[in-house]
N, C-alpha and C positions, 0 to 999 in steps of 0.2 A: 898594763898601762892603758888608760882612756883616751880614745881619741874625741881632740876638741871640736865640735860640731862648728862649722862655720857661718856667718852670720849672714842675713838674710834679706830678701828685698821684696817689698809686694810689688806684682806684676802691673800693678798699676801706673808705677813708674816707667814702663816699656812703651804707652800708651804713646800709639802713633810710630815703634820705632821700623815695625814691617815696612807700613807704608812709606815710610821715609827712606828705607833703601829701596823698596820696588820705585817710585818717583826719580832716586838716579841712576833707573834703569838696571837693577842687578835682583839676583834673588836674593833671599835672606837667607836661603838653604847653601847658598852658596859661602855666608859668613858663620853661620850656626854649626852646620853639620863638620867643619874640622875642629868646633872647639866641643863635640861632642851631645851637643843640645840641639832640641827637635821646636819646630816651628808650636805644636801647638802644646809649650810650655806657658808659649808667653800669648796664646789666647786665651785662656783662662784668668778672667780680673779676680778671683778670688784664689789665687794661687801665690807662691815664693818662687824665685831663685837666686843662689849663693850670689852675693853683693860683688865676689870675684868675678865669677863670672858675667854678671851684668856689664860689668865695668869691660872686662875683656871683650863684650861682643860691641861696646859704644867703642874702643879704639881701632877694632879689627876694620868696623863701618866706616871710620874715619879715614881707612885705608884702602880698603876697597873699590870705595867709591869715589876717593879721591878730593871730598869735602873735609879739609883740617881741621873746621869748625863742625861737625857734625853734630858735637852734644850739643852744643852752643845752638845751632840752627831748631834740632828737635824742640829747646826747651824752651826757644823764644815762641815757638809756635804752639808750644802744650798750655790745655786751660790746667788753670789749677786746679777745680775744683776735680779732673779728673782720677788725683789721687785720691779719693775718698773720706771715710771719715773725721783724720786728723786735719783735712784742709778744711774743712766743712765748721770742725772746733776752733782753727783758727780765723777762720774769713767773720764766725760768730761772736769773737771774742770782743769786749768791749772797747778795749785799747790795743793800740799796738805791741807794748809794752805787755801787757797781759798776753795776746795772741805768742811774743817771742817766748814766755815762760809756759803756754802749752806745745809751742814747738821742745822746747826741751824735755817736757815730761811726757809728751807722749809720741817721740820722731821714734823711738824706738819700734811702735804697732806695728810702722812704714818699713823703717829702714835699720834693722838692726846694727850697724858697721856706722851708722852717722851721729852725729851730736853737735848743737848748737852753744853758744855762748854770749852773753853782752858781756862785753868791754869796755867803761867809761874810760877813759881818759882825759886827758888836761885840757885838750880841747875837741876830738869828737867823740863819738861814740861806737866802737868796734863791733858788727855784728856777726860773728866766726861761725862758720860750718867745718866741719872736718870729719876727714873716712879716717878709718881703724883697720890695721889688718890688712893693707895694700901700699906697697912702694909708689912714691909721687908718680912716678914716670908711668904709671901704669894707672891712673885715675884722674887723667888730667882731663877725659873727655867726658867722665863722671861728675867731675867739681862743677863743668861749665854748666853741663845741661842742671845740673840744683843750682845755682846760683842764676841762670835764667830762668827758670822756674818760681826762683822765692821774686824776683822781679817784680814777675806776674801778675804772683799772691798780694804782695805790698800793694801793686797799679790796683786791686779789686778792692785792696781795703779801704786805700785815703787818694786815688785819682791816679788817672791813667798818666795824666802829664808829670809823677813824682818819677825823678830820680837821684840816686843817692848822687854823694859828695867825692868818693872816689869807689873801684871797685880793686880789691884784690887779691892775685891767687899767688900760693904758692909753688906751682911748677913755673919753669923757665919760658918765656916770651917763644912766640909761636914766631914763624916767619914772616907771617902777615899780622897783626893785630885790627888794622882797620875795622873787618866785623865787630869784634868785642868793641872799640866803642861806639859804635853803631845800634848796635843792640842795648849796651848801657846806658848810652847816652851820657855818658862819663869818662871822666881819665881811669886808665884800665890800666896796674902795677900788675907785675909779675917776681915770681923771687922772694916773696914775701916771707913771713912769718908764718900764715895760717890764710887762709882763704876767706874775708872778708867784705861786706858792705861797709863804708866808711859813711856815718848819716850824723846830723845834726844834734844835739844833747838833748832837746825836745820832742825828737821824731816817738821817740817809745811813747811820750804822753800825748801824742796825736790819737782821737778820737774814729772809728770805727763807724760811720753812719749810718752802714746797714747791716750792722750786728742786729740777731735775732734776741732779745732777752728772754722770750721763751723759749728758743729750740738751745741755746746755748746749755745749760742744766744737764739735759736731756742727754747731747753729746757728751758734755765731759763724765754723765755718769755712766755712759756707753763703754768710752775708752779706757776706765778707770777699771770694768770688770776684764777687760781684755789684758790690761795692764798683770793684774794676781794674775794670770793664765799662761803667761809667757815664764821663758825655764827661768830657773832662781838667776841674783845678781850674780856678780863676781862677790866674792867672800868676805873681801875687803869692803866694799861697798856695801852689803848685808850688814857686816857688821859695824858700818858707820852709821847706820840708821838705826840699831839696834843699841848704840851704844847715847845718837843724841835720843832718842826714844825715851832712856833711861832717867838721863838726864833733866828733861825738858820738866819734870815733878819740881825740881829744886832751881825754877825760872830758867832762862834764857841760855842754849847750851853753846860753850866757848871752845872755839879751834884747839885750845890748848888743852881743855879739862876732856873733852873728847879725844883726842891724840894717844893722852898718857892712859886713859882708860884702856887704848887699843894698845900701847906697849912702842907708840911708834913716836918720832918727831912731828911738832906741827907742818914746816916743812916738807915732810914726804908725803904727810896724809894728803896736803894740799896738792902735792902731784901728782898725786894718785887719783883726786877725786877731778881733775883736769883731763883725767885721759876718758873719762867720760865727759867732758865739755860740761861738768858743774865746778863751780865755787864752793867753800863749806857753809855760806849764805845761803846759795840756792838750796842744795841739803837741807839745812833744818827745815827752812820753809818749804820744800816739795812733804817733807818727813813730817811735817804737822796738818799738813794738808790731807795726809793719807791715813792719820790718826784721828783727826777731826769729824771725817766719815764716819768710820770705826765706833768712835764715843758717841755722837748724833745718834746713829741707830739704836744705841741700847737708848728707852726713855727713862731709865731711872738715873740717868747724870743727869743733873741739871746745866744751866747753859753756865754757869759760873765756875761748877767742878769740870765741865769740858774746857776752858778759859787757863782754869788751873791745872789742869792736865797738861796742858800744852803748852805752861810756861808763861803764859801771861799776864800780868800785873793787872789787867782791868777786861772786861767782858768787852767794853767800846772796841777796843783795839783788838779781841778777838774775831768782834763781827766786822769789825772794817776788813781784816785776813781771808775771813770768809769769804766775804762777797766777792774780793779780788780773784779766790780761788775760782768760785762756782757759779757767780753774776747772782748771788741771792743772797737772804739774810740765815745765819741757820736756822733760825725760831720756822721762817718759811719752807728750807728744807726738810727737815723734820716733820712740819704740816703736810708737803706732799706725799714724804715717804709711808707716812702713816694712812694717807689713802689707798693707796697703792694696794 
């Protein structure tokens, strides 16, 4: 029997959490050392540790020091950019909207245990984080400090004075709430569904003004080789991409003609492909996105057999796909790649 490897966090997310308990006067050896973990695990920015344990040493600090908000606190005070790469590919990203779909494709790098989602709904628009792999009760001071974190990230991309429409977590209401809407600058629910920005239907196509169009490329082709490097999917999810893969030859692939290929209901597949925080939407689209790579580098497709590769009725509507992916055109991709 194989033991399951547990999922994982870059140390970059720890960033400031020493100081933050030396600041209310205690050691950090003093919170580390009984849950087994050595101070310089988390000096190391090019380092991992289990997302459990992360999460265990932000509640332990919560207690220790007697700050109930302490994720909350570290996260409203963390820059974003000091997560690295993937903040670097989103703060670049050209829209909002784009930015939240390289949050899903590549929080993984970051944060193996997390997954984002959009939510339209009838009247806002739902933008969901969620841990995997941890009872609520035991990641509630994980949820805050990401959810003050993504705050941050948004205040860099479209103005320090944006805040969302409501903010919401799914653990139960703390004693005090005041901080949380202090820090949100928002009505703050608890008990919820899933853990939540609540933001306007238009926010995702709000514009990015200091998105890089050159350095953006550059990054997502960055994380995309980090992405093949990381351990296989879940199996199910292997073989959701391998099955609309298949598919995508004989145009556009369907929830259902995908499902039945797998032997399963469309129903389950979709809850399946939920507990990784995607839609069968987003799927195809990340799945032709990592095929479109693929086909680009060989130059003997041309851009019309890449087009039809990948299920699309007109080359237009390929390169509009593209550009959304990678902030270019392919014909321009392909021209850089061949320098290289």
């Amino acid at each position: 029997m194989t033991t399951r490897r547990r999922p994982v966090i870059s140390v970059t997310a720890a960033t400031g959490l020493l100081e933050a308990i030396e600041a209310a006067r205690h050691d950090p050896d003093e919170i580390l050392g009984p849950l087994g973990l050595k101070r310089e695990v988390f000096l190391d920015p090019h380092g991992f540790v289990a997302v459990a344990d992360f999460a265990q040493v932000l509640e332990e600090a919560a207690r220790v020091t007697g700050d109930d908000g302490f994720g909350l606190h570290l996260g409203e005070h963390f820059h974003p950019k000091d997560l690295g790469p993937v903040a670097y590919v989103v703060l670049n990203s050209p829209t909002v909207g784009v930015a939240l779909e390289n949050v899903a494709r590549y929080l993984r790098v970051h944060n193996e245990a997390a997954s984002v989602s959009v939510v339209r709904g009838p009247r806002w628009t739902y933008l969901r984080h969620q841990l995997s792999d941890l009872p609520v009760d035991r990641r509630r001071q994980h949820e805050e400090l990401s959810l003050a974190v993504a705050l941050g990230m948004f205040r860099v991309m479209v103005g320090t004075a944006w805040v969302p429409v409501e903010v919401q977590f799914e653990h139960a209401a703390p004693l005090k709430t005041s901080e949380h809407t202090r820090v949100f600058g928002a009505p703050v629910t608890f008990g919820s569904l899933t853990n939540a920005f609540v933001v306007e239907h238009d926010f995702c196509d709000r514009q990015v003004p200091t998105a890089d169009a050159r350095l953006y490329p550059i990054l997502t082709t960055y994380l995309d080789r980090i992405l093949e490097e990381l351990p296989p999917e879940d199996h199910v999810l292997a073989s959701a991409r391998r099955t609309i893969a298949e598919a995508m030859r004989h145009g556009p692939p369907s929830l259902a003609r995908v499902a039945e290929k797998m032997a399963m209901g469309a129903r389950t597949l979709q809850r399946r492909l939920a507990t990784y925080g995607l839609d069968f939407t987003a799927l195809v689209d990340d799945t032709r996105r990592r095929f479109s790579l693929r086909y680009l580098d060989d130059p003997s497709n041309t851009l019309t057999e890449v087009a039809y590769l990948l299920g699309y009725s007109e080359v237009s509507a390929f390169n509009r796909a593209f550009k959304r992916w990678t902030g270019s055109a392919p014909s321009d991709y392909r021209r850089t790649r061949a320098r290289r």
